[in-house]
VOGU-3710 file (C-alpha; in Angstrom, 3 decimals, decimal comma):
1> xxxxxxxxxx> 93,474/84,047/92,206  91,804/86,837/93,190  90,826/89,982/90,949  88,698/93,598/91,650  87,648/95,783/88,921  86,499/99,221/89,402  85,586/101,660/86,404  84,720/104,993/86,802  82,496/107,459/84,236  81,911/110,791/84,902
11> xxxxxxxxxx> 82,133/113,612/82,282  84,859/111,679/80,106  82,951/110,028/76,633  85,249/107,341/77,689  84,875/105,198/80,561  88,129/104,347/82,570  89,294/101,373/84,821  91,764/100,059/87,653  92,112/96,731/88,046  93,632/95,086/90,828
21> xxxxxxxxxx> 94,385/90,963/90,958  96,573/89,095/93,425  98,696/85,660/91,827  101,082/83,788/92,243  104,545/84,558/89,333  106,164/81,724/87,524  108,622/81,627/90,631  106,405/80,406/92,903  106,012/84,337/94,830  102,752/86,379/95,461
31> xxxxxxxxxx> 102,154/89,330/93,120  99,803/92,185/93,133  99,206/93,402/89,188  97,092/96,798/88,807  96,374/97,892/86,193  94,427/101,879/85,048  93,700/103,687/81,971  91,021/104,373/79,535  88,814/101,971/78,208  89,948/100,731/74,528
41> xxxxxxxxxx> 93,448/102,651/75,129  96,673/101,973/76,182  96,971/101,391/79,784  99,518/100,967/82,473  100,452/98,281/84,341  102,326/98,212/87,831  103,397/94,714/89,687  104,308/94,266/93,684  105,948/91,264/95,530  104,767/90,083/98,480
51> xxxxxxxxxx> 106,180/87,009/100,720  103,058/86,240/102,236  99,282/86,215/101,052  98,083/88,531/104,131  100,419/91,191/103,404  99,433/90,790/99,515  96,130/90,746/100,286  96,384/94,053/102,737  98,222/95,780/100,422  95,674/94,989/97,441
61> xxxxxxxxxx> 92,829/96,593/100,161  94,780/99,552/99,923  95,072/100,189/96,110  91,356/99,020/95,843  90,065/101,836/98,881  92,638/104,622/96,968  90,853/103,797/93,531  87,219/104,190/95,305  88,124/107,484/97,267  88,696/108,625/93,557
71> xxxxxxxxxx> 85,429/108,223/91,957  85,835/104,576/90,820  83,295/101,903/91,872  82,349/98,076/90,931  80,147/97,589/87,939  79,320/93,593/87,641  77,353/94,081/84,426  80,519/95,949/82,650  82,427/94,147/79,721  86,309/93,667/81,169
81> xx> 88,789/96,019/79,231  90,745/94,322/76,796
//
């Protein structure tokens, strides 16, 4: 549906992500899936429920506006972490 990535590169040699994206789960419910770590490492992956696409939404804000307060920013020409 609808998915933010933010990477963020200071003094590390390796460049590290969060990656926030709102769906909708096999039983038919909204989800919120972020996911963080290093770039080509193992990252971590946390889901939410919502019952409604506003609160989703809001809550997706909030994770996105936490990741940015902490040095992580959008980067359009970056290659997605696999």
């Amino acid at each position: 549906m609808a998915v933010c990535i933010l990477y963020r590169r200071k003094r590390e040699r390796r460049p590290r992500y969060y990656r926030v994206e709102i769906a909708y789960n096999l039983f038919n419910e909204i989800s919120v899936m972020r996911e963080w770590g290093i770039t080509g490492g193992k990252g971590r992956a946390m889901v939410n429920i919502y019952g409604n696409l506003r609160d989703a939404s809001d809550a997706a804000d909030i994770f996105r506006n936490r990741a940015m307060k902490r040095g992580y920013a959008r980067n359009d020409r970056a290659v997605i972490p696999a």
